[in-house]
N, C-alpha and C positions, 0 to 999 in steps of 0.2 A: 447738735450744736445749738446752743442756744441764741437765736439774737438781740445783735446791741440795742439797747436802750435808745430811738432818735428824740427823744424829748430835751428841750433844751433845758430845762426845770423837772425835775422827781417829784414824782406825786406821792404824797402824803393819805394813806392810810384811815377813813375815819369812816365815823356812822353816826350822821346828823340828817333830822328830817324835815323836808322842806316842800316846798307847793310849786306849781309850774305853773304860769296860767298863761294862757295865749288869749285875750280877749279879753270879755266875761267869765270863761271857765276856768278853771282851774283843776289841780288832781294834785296829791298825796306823793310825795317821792323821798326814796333816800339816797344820800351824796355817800359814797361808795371812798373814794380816794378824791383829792382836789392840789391844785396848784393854785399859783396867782395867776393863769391863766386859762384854765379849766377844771370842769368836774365829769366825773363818772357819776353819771346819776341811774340809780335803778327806780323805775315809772314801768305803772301798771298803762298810761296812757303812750301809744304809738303816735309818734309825731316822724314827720318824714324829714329825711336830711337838707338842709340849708333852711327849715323851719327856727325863726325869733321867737324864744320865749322866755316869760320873766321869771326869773326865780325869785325866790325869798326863802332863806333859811336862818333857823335862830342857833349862831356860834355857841352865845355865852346864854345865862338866864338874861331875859328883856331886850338881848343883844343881838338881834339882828342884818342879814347884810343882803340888800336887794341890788340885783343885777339882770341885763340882758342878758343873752346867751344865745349861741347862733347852736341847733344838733349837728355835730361834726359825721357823726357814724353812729348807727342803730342796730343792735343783736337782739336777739329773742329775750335775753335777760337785761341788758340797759342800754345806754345811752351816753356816748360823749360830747361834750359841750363844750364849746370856747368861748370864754367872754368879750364880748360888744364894746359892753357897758358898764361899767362902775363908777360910783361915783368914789373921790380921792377918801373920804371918813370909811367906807367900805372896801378900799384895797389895803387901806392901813389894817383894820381890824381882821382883814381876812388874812395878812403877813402874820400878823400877831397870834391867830390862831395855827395857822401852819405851821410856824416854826414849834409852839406849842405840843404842838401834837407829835412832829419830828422829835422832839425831844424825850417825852414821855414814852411815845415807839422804841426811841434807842434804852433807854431805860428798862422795858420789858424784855425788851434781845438781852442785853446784859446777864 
């Protein structure tokens, strides 16, 4: 038996690449599925859980959306993340992209 779904919000399906950096450093990651309240990120870098880190990923060309993100839970393949931090221009663009992506998914089930 399968189980239910507890997320209050469905995640949204996508493959977008974005940088993590905690400090000074940074590293390489890609966003796996996302909500407007977190991401699956797959990261070659191991961060331990209740670690702050900044993300930056570009939605659109030139476009952008930088955020906190606290690691919620960590597998050997990724990472789930809840956001902190956004600011209101980057939960708008990150709605706008989700729904987007929702849409274009239903599209290809079709």
């Amino acid at each position: 038996m399968k189980n239910a779904e507890l997320r209050t919000e469905q995640r949204v399906a996508v493959t977008c690449q974005g940088i993590l950096s905690v400090g000074d450093r940074s590293a390489p990651c890609v966003i796996q599925n996302m909500c407007s309240r977190g991401f699956l990120i797959k990261a070659n870098k191991e961060l331990p859980v209740g670690a702050l880190v900044r993300l930056t990923c570009e939605l659109y060309p030139q476009r952008r959306v930088e955020c906190m993100v606290q690691v919620r839970h960590v597998n050997r393949e990724c990472l789930g993340a809840k956001v902190i931090e956004i600011t209101e221009d980057g939960k708008l663009l990150c709605q706008r992209f989700i729904e987007e992506q929702r849409q274009a998914n239903l599209r290809n089930v079709a």
